[in-house]
Structures are given as C-alpha cells and as structure tokens.
C-alpha positions as CSV (number, residue, x, y, z in Angstrom):
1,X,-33.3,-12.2,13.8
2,X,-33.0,-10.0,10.9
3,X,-34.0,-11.5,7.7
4,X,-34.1,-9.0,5.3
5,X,-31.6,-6.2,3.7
6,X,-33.0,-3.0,3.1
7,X,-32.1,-3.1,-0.5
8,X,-33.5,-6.5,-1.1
9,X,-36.8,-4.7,-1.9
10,X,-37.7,-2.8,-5.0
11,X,-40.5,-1.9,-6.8
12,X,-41.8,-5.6,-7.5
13,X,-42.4,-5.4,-3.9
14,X,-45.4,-3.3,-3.8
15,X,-48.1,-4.2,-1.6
16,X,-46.0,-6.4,0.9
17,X,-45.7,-5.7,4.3
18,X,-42.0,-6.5,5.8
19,X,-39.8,-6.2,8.6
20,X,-36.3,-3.7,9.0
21,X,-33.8,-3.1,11.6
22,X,-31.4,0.3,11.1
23,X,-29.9,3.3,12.2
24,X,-32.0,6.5,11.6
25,X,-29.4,8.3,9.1
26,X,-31.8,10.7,8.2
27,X,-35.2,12.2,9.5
28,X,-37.2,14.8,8.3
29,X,-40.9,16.3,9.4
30,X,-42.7,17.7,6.2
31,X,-46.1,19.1,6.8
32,X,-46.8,16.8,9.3
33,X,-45.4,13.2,7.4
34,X,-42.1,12.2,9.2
35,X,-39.4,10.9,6.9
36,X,-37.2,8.5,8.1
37,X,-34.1,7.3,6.0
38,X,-33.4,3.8,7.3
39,X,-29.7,2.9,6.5
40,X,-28.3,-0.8,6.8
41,X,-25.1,-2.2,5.8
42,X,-26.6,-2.3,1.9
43,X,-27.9,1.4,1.8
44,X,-30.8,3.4,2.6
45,X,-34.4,2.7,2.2
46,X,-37.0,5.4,2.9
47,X,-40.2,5.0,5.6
48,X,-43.2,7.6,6.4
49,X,-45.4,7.6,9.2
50,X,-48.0,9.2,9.0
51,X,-49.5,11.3,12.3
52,X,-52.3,9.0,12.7
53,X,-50.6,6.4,13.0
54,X,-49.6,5.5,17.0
55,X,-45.9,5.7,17.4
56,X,-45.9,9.0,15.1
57,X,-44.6,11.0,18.8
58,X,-42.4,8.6,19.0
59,X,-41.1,8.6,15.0
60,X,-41.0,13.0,15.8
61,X,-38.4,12.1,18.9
62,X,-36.0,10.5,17.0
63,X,-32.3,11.3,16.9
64,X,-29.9,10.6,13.9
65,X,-28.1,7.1,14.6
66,X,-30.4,5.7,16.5
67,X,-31.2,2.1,16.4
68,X,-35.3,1.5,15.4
69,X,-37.4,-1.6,14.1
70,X,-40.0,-0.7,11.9
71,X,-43.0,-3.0,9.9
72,X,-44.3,-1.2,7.2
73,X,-46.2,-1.7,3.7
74,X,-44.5,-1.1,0.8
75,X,-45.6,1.6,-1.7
76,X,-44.7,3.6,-5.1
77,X,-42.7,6.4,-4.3
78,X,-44.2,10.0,-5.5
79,X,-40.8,11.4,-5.6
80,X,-38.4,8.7,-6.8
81,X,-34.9,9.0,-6.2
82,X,-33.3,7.1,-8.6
83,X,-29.2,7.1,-7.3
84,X,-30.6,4.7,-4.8
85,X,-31.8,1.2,-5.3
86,X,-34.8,1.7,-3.2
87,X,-35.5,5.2,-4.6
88,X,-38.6,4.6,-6.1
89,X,-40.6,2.9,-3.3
90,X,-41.2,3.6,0.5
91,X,-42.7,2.0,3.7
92,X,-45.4,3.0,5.2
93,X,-44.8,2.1,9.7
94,X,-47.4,0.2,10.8
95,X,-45.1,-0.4,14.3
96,X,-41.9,1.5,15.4
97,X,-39.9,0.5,18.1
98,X,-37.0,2.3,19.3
99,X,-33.8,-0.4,20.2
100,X,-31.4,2.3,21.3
101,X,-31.6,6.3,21.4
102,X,-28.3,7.6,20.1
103,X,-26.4,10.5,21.7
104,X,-25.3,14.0,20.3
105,X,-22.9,13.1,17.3
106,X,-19.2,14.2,17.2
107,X,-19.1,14.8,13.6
108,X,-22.1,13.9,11.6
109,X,-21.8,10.7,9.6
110,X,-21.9,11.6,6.1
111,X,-19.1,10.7,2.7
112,X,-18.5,14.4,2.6
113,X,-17.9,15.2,7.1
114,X,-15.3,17.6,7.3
115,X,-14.3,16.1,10.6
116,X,-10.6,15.7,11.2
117,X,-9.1,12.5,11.0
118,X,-8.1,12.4,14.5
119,X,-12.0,12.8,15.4
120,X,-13.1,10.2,13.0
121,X,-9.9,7.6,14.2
122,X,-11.1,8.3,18.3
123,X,-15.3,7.3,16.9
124,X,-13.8,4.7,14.3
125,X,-17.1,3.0,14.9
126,X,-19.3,5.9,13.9
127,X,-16.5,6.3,10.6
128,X,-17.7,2.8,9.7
129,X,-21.4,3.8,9.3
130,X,-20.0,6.1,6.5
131,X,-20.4,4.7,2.9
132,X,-17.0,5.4,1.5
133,X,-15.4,3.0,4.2
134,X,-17.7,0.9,4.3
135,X,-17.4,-0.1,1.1
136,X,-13.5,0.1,1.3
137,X,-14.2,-3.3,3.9
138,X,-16.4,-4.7,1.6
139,X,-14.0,-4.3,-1.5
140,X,-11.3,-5.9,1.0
141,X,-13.4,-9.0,2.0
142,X,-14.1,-9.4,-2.0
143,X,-10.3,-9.7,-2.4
144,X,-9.8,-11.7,0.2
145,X,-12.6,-14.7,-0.9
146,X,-10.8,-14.3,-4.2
147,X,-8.0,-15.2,-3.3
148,X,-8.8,-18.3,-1.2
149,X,-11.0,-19.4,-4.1
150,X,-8.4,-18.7,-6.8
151,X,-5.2,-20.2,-4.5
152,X,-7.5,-23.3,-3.2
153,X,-8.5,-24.3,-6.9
154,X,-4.7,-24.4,-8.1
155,X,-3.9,-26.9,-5.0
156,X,-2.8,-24.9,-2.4
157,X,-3.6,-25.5,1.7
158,X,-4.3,-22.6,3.9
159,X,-2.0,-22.8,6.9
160,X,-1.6,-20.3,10.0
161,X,2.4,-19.6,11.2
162,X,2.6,-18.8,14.7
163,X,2.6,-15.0,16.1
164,X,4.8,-15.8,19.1
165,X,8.3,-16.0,17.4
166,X,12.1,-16.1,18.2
167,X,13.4,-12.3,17.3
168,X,15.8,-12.5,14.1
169,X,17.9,-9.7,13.0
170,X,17.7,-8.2,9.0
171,X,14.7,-5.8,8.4
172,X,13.0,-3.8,10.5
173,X,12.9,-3.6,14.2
174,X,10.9,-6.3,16.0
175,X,7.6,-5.9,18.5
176,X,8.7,-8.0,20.9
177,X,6.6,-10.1,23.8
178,X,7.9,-10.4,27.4
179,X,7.2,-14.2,28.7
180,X,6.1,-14.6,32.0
181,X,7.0,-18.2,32.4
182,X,10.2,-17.7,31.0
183,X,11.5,-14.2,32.9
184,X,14.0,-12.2,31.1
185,X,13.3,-14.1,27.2
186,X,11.0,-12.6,24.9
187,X,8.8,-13.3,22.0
188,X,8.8,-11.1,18.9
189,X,5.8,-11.1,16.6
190,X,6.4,-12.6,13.1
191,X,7.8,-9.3,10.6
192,X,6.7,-12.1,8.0
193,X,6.1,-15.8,8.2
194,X,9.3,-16.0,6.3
195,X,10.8,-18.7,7.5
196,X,7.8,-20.7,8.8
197,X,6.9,-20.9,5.2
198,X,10.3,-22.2,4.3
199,X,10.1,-24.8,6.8
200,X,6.4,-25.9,5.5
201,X,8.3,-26.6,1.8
202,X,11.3,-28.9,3.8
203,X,7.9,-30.1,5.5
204,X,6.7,-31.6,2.1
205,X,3.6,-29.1,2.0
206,X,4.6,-28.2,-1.7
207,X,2.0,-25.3,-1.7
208,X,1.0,-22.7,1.0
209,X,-0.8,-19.6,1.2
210,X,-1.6,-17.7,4.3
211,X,-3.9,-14.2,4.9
212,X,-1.4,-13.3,7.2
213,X,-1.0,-10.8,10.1
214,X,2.6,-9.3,10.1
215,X,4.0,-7.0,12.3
216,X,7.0,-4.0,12.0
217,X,8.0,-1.2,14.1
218,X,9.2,1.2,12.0
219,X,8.4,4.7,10.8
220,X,5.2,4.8,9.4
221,X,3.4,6.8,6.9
222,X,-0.1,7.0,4.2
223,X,0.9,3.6,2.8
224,X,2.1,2.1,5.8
225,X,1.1,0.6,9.5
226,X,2.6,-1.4,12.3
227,X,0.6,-4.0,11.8
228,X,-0.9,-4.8,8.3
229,X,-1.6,-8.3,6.5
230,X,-0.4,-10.5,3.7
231,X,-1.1,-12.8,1.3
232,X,1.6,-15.5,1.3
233,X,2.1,-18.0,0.0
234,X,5.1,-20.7,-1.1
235,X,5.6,-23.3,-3.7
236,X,7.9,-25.9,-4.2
237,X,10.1,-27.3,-7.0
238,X,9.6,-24.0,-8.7
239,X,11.9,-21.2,-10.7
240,X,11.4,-17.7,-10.7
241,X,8.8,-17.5,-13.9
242,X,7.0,-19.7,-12.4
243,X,6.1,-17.8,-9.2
244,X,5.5,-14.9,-11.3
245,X,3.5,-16.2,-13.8
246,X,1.4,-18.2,-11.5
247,X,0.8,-15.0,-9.0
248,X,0.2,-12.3,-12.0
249,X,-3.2,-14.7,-12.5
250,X,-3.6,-14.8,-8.7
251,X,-3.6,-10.6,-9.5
252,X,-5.5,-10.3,-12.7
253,X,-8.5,-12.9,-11.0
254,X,-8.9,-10.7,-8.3
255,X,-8.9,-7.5,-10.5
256,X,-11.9,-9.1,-12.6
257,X,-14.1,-10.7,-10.0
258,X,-13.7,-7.2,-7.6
259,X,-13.5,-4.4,-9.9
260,X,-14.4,-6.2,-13.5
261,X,-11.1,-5.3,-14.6
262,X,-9.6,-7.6,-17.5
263,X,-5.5,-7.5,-16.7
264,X,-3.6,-8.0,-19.9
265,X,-1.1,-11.0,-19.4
266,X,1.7,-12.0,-19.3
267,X,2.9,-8.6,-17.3
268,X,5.6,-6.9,-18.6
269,X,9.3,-7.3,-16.6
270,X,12.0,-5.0,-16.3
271,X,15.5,-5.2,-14.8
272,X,15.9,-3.2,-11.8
273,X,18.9,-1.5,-12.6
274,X,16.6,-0.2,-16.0
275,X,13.7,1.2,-13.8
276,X,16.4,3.2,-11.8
277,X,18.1,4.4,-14.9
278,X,14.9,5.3,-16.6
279,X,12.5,5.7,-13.3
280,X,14.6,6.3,-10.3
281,X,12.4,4.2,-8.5
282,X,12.4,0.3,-8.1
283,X,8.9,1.0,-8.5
284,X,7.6,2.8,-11.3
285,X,4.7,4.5,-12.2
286,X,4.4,3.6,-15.8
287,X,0.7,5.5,-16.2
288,X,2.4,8.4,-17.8
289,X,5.6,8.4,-19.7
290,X,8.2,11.1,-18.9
291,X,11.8,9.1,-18.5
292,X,15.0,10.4,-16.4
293,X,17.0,11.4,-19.7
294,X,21.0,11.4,-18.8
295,X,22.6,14.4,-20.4
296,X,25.8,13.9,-18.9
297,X,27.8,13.5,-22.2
298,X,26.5,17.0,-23.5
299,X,28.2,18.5,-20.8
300,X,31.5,16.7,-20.6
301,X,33.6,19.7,-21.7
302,X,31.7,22.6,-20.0
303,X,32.7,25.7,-19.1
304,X,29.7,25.8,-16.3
305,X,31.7,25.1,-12.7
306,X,28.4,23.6,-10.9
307,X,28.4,20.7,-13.5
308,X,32.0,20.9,-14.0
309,X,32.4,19.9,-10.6
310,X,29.9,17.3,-10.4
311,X,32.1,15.6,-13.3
312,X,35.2,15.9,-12.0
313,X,33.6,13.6,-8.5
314,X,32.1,11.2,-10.8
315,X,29.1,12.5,-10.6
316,X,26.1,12.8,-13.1
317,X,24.0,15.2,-15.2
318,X,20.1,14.0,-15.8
319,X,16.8,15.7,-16.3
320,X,13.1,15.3,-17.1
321,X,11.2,17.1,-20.1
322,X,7.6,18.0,-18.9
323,X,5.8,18.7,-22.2
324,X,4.0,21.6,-23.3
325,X,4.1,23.0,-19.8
326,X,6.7,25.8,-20.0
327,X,4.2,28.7,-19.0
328,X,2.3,26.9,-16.1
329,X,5.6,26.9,-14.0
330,X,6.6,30.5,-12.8
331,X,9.6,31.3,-11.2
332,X,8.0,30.4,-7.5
333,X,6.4,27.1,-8.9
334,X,10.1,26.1,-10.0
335,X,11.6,27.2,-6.8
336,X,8.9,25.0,-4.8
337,X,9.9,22.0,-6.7
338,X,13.9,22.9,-6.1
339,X,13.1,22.4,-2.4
340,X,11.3,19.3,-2.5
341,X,14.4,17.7,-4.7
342,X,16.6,18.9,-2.0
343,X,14.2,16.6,0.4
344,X,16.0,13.9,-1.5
345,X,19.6,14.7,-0.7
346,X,19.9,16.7,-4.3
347,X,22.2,19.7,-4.2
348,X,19.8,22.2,-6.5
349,X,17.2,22.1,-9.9
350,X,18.3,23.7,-12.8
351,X,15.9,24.6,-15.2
352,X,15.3,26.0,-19.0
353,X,12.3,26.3,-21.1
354,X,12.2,26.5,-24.7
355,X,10.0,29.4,-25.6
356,X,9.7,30.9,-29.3
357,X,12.7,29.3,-30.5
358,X,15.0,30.5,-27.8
359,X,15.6,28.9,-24.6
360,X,15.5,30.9,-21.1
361,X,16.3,29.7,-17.5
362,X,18.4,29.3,-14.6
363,X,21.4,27.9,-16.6
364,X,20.8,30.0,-19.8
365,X,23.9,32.4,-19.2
366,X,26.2,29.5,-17.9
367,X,25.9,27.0,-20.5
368,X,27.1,27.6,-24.2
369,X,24.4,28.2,-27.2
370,X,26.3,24.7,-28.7
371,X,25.2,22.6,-24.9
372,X,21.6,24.2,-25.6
373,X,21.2,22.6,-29.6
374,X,22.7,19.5,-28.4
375,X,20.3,19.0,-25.6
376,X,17.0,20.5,-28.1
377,X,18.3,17.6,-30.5
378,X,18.8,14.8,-27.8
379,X,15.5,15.7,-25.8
380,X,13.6,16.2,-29.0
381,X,12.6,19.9,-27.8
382,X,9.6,21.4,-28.6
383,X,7.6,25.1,-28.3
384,X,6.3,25.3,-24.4
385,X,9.0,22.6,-23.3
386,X,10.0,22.5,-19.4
387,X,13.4,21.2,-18.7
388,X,14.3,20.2,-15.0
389,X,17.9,19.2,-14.2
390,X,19.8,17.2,-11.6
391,X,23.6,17.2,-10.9
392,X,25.0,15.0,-8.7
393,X,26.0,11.0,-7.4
394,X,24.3,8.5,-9.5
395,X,21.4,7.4,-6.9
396,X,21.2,11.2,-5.6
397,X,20.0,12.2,-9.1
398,X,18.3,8.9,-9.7
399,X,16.0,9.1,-6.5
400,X,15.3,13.0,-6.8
401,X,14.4,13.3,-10.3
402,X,12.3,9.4,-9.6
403,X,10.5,11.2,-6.8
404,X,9.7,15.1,-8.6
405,X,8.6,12.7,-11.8
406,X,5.6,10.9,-9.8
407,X,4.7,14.5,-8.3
408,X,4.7,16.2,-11.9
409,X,2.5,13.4,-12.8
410,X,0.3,13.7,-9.9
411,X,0.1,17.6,-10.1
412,X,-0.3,17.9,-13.9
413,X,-2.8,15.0,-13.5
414,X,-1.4,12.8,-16.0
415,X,-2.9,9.9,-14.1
416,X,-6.3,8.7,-14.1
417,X,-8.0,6.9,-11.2
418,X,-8.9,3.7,-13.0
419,X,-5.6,3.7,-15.4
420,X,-4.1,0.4,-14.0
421,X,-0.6,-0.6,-15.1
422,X,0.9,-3.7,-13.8
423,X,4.9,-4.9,-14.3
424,X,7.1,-7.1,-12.6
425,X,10.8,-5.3,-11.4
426,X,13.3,-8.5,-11.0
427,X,17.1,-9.0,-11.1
428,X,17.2,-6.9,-7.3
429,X,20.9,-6.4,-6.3
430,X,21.3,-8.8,-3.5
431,X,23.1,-6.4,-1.1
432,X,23.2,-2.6,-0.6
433,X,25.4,-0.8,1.6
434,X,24.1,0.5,4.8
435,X,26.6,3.9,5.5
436,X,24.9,3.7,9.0
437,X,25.9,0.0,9.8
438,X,29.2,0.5,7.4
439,X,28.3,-3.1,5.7
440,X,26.4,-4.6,3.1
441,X,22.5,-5.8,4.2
442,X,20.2,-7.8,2.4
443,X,18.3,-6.1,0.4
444,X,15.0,-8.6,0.3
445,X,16.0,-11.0,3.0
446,X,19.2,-13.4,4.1
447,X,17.4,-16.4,2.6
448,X,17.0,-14.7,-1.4
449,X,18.6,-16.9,-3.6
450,X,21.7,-15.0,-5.7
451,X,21.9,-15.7,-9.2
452,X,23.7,-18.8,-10.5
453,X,26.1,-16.9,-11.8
454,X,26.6,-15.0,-8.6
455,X,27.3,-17.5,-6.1
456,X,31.0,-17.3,-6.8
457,X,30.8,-13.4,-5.9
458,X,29.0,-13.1,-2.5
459,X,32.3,-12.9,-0.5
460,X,34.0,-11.1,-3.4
461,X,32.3,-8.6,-4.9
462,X,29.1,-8.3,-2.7
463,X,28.0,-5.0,-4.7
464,X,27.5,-6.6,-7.9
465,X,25.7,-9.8,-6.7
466,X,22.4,-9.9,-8.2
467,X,19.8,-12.1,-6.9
468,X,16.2,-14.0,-7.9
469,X,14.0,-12.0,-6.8
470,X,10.6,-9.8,-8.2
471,X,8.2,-7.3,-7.1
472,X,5.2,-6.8,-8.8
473,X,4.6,-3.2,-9.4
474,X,0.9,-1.4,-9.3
475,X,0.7,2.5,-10.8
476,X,4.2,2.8,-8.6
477,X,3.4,1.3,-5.2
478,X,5.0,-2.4,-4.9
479,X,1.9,-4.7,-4.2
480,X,4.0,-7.5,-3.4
481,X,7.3,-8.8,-3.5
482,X,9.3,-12.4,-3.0
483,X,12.1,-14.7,-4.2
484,X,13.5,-18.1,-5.2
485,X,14.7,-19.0,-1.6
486,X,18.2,-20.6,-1.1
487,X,18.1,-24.2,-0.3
488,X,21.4,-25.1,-0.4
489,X,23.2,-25.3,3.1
490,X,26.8,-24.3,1.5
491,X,25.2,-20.9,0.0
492,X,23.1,-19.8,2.8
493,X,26.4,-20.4,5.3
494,X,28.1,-18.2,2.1
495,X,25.0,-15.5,2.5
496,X,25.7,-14.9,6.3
497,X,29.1,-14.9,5.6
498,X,28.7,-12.2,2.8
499,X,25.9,-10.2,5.9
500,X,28.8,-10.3,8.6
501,X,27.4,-13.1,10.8
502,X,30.2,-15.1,12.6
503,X,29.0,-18.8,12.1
504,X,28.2,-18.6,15.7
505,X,26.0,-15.6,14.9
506,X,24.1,-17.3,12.6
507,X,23.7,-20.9,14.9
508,X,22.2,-18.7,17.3
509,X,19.9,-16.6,15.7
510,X,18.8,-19.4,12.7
511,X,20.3,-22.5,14.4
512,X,16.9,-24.5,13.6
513,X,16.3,-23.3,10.6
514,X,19.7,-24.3,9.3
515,X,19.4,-27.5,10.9
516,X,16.3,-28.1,8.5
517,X,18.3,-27.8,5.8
518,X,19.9,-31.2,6.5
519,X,16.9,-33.3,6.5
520,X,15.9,-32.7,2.4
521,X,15.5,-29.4,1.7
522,X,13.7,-29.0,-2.1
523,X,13.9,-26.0,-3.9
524,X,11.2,-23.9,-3.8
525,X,10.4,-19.9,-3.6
526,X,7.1,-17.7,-2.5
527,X,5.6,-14.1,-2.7
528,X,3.8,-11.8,-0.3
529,X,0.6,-9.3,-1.6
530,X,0.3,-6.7,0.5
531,X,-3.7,-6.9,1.0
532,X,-3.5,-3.4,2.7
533,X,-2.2,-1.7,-0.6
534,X,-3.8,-4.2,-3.0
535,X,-7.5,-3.0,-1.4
536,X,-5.9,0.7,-1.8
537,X,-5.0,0.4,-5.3
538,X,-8.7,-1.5,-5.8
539,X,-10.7,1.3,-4.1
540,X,-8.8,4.8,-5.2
541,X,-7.4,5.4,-2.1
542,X,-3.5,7.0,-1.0
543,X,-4.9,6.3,2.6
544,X,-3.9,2.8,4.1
545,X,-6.3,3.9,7.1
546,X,-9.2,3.7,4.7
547,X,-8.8,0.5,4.2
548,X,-8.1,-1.4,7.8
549,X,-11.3,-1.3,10.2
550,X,-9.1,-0.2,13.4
551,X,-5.8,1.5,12.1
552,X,-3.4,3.0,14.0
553,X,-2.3,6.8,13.9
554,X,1.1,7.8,12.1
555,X,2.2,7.6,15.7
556,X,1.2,4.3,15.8
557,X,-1.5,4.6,18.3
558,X,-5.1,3.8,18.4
559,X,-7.0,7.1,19.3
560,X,-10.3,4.9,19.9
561,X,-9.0,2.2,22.6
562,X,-6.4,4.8,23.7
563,X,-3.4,2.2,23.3
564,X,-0.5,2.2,23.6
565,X,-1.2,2.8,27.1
566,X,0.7,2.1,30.6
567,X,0.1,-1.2,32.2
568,X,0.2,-1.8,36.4
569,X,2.9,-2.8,38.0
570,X,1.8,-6.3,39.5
571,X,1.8,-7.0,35.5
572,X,5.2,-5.9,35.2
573,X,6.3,-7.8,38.3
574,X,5.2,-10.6,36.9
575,X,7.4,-10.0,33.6
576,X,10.4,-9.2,35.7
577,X,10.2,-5.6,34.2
578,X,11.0,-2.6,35.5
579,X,10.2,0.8,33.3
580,X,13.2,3.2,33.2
581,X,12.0,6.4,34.0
C-alpha cells in the first residue's frame, strides 16, 4: 500500500530513502541522467537515475503516463524549482519497477492542452490527471465536508430521499424509470427532494440537510446539467429571516474554510421587483455598478415615431450609461451589441455619445436638442459617455438591457475574479404567466407559501400575489434558492386552485402528500445550494463541466461511456416497451 504523498517530502528530508507510486508526467534524458517527474494526486516530485544504476534501460523506455514504483534517496536539488513544493530536492532510484506501460496519448495532459473539449469529455479520465480539474474536485470535496460539519454542529441529521419517485407536474420535464414488476407505470427521478423534505418536518425531524442528487431534462447549457446535486436542507418552526440568516453563515463558513474568504454579514436583501427595475435580472451582478435608468418621462411628448409608438402601447423607454467608453465602441461594436439585444426579443438599440460637449448617435437627428439636456441632466452626462437605449414592453426592455449590462461588464472587464458580492433577492411573485400554457405557473414551486397578505388574492388577482420566498445571489448566478412552505391544508387546496388543478387533479398527482397535512403539519420552510455552481463560483470557473468528475455534453450525453445508448430488446420486452421508429 502506498504510504507516502509525493509532496510530503521537503528538504528536511535529506538523506532518507522512501518509497513512491506515480504516473510518469514528465521524462527527460540530459547527457546521459534520466529525469523523471513523478506526479501524484498532490503534485510532482522530481527522480534521476543515473546510467549505472540497473533499471536505467528501463527508466530510458518510459512513456508519459505510465504507472512506475520507484525507491530512491533523497538529495538537495542543484537546480531548485521553487513553484513546486518539492522543487528543491530529488530522488535518486535505487529500484524502478514499471506497474503499467501507458499507450500513445490523445491529447497530452497538461493545464494549458489545446485539445477540444469533446476529446478531453471521451478521455475524462486522462482530463482528471490535469491540475486545473483536479483541483476543481478537490475544492468541491472541501465544500462539501464544510457543510456537513457546519449543518451537523447547528443540529441538523443527514437524511437520503429516495431516487425512484412518483412523476409530479410544475417544473421541468421529468427522467422517468419504466418498472418491470409493475408494466406500463413508471418511476421518475426526484427533480428535487421537495416534498420528501416536507414530509420529514410533518415527520417531526425539525432539521434536515441532504447532498443531494437531482435530476431535470431540460435544455442545458455552461451553468447547467441533467443531473447535478444539492445541498438541502429544511427546518421547522421557522420564518423566512430565519432560513436566510441561518444559510448566509452556512455560505460565509464555507467561503472561509475553502477559499479564506471573510463574507461580510448579514447579506444585503432586495425586493425582486427592485433588481428587475434596476438590474433586469432576478439575479444581479452587483460587482460593478451600471443601473437600467428609465427615461421614459423625457420622452413623453416626442416628436420621434419609434418611441412615440412604444408610448402609445404602454410601452417603455430605458437605457444604460457605460462611462468614459464613448470611443472604444465604433459603429460595428454598437451594431454587434444591437443584435445580441434583439436575442432577447428587443425590437433595436439606440444609441448617443456625448463627445466635446455635443452629443452624436443613432437618435441625434430624431430627438429634440431639449430631450438631449434633459437626459445629460438626468444621467449625469459626462465627456466620453456611451448611452444605449431600449424601447419597448416592460420585461422586453428589462431583460435585454439586464442581459447587454452583465456582457458590458464582462467585456469592459469591470469584474475581477476574486470580487465576491453576495445578496439575498426575496418577495418572488408567486405566479407568472406562461403565454405557451395560457395560465399562471408557479414560479418556485406549488408548495411556496404566498404572503399573509396575499392569501385573499390567489384566486383573484393571481398576478399580484407575492410569496415568501429568497434566492441567494453570487456575482449574478443564483447559488441557491427556497421558501417558507405552505402548511395549511385550506391554502395549498387555494394554490392548486389558483395553478388550474381540478381537486381531482391534485388527489391524484399529491394525494399523499395532502393527506399528510391532516396528521400535524408544523410550519416550517428549507433552501437548496446548488453545489455544482457554488464549486464554480469557489474555483473561477463559467464551466459547470469543470467542476463534476463525469459530466454530460450540452447534448446531454456522456462521450466517455458513450450513453445514452440503445438497449436490446429482451430488456424492453421485459418493460412492456416498444420503440417507435
């Protein structure tokens, strides 16, 4: 057995003789001395053999990855390399033994390959010998012990939900399970353990927290897979502060004992409907400042059709300022951002810049000289100033200008790699209107407790219902989201009423959850982390890939086990399936 790290030895070492297993990441034949760097899972640790010495053939043979164990003395290095924590000693082998030769590489395992992700995702096993990922699964395991420690030492118990579930409609579209013993019914795996955990509080557990594997076939993309993990966890007898304040310590413990980041607490909060107004984005990136600024009144009486129109349908007029950046946007730059605001459903980008005390622009000619002071005084316009304008519907403008604000920030660099800023989002809405299904859907979850003041309103005025519910918000990626949960039988049977289910509708599809609620139901209300995006956020990463050992392709396939793949028909037979071709 292995007993020793290669970077358990240093220069106090000197003169011992010890024992290493490794992959060869490195060799090198210099005047007749073979260099071997010896890489284990804690870094590199340089050996020589000398041609004397018996297995020096077998030292020159070697391929990169191969699997050797050497003995060798420990000496001072001549040339120290001091990025390393071995860099200033070396082994001298004594004994080499090869374990496993190592084929021809497919991309050469290094932090800087060039290899396409494709390659690297079909040799994930080879990726993992890199460094950078390595590390990634190391900083995720950190997190992980953190939060057992932290959760375990404020009283909570560590319970496992089941995978094999009953489907349930709201949210995305289910995985579902065929059963074999029960032809024609089906499983689905768990989306969350949503109301597992709810049942655990009517259970009496008071506290729970779960690392948990949820499941959701949906469209994916960098921040998202079909199967990633949580950290759950539910409390009872609880309002919304305290969930928040209890899980922004959960969040600032693990960003001290992982990264030796203080987190300055409590966290700010801010009502949704303000981070849409000011952000367009229920999650926003608050590293740099740059506000949606509505200019609509400056414009009420304007000659200028385009905005004239977008008045006269109720419409809005909003913009963002980019400071002192005037001259690095040409004519082409500002057309390139136009297109990517008409991703978002927006109609055009108008634009002027202030320039020598005169303004110039798309909308120079259109708009009177008394709409250009008017918006200089409101914006607080200055020499070099960029002003990019939205007209349209409210969440049109909100959600364009939201989205062409993070990639300003992004592409001017306004954001720093380490600049962490952490705020809670609450007061959700707790419908929104789905144009596809022509009703109002949750917008958490059926179970999301409305406000008090609310309750009255869910069959009434469904779009002004607000609810008790909070994200936490990381440099504009939501780690983690949850609720105070309904516990009263009489408003949940007022929720599915409010979601379109028939009371038939809901028997069936929550009967035994419902049922529950007649045995002693306390109040009571939870949160999910998303680990996958807190260990992104933790290790500078836009990739969720990097940060999951086996990930799945944007496809959602696995390149390296070459699933999903066709199964044989005696295992469909015994399903009771039949593919449609």
């Amino acid at each position: 057995m292995k007993k020793y790290n290669n970077t358990d030895f240093n220069s106090k070492n000197i003169g011992e003789t010890i024992e290493l297993y490794g992959w060869v990441a490195k060799k090198r034949n210099l005047g007749g001395l073979v260099f071997i760097d010896l890489r284990d899972r804690s870094g590199i640790i340089q050996l020589v053999v000398r041609p004397e010495q018996k297995d020096y053939d077998l030292a020159c043979s070697l391929k990169s990855e191969s699997v050797i164990h050497a003995i060798g003395s420990i000496v001072e290095r001549e040339s120290k390399n001091l990025k390393i924590p071995t860099g200033e000693i070396e082994a001298i082998v004594s004994d080499l033994e090869l374990i496993n030769m190592a084929n021809d590489l497919p991309f050469e395992i290094t932090d800087t390959t060039t290899a396409l992700e494709d390659t690297r995702l079909k040799y994930r096993y080879l990726d993992l010998r890199r460094e950078e990922l390595k590390d990634k699964l190391i900083t995720r395991s950190k997190i992980t012990m953190a939060v057992r420690n932290f959760l375990s030492n404020q009283g909570f118990i560590e319970v496992e939900t089941p995978v094999l579930c009953k489907s349930t409609p709201e949210g995305a579209r289910d995985y579902l399970v065929p059963s074999r013993v029960n032809k024609g019914k089906f499983y689905a795996l768990p989306q969350s353990p949503q109301i597992f955990k709810q049942l655990l509080m009517i259970g009496g557990i008071e506290k729970y927290f779960q690392i948990a594997k949820c499941f959701r076939d949906e469209d994916l993309r960098a921040d998202r897979q079909p199967e990633f993990t949580q950290i759950d966890l539910e409390m009872s007898f609880v309002e919304e502060d305290d969930v928040m304040d209890l899980t922004e310590k959960l969040v600032s413990h693990v960003f001290h004992e992982v990264r030796g980041i203080d987190i300055k607490l409590p966290l700010m909060k801010m009502k949704y409907d303000d981070a849409i107004r000011d952000y367009g984005s229920d999650k926003p990136d608050l590293r740099f400042d740059m506000k949606i600024k509505d200019i609509t009144d400056i414009f009420q009486n304007t000659e200028f059709s385009v905005f004239q129109n977008v008045l006269d349908n109720k419409g809005v007029i909003n913009c963002l300022v980019v400071k002192e950046k005037a001259n690095d946007y040409s004519r082409k730059e500002i057309d390139k951002l136009t297109d990517y605001v008409k991703t978002y459903r927006a109609s055009g980008l108008a634009w002027l810049k202030y320039q020598e005390n005169d303004f110039s622009g798309s909308i120079r000619k259109v708009v009177s000289d008394h709409e250009l002071m008017s918006l200089k005084e409101k914006l607080n316009i200055e020499e070099n100033d960029l002003i990019l304008i939205v007209a349209d519907k409210y969440d049109i403008v909100k959600t364009s200008l939201g989205a062409l604000r993070c990639k300003l920030g992004h592409d001017l660099e306004l954001v720093k790699a380490d600049d962490y800023k952490l705020l809670w989002v609450v007061d959700f809405p707790s419908f929104e209107y789905s144009e596809q299904e022509n009703r109002y859907v949750a917008c958490h979850h059926p179970f999301t407790a409305p406000k008090d003041n609310d309750i009255d309103k869910l069959l009434t005025d469904p779009g002004h219902c607000y609810s008790k519910a909070y994200d936490i918000v990381i440099n504009g990626y939501e780690a983690g989201g949850g609720s105070i949960r309904i516990h009263n039988h009489e408003v949940q049977a007022k929720m599915f009423e409010a979601l379109g289910f028939t009371k038939e509708q809901a028997k069936e599809k929550f009967g035994f959850f419902l049922e529950a609620f007649d045995y002693g139901t306390p109040p009571h209300g939870g949160l999910a982390l998303g680990l996958d995006r807190l260990t992104m956020l933790l290790t500078n990463t836009e990739n969720i890939r990097d940060v999951i050992a086996f990930p799945k392709t944007a496809s959602a396939s696995d390149l390296m086990s070459e699933c999903p793949n066709s199964v044989d028909e005696k295992q469909l037979e015994e399903l009771a399936l039949k593919i449609e071709k």
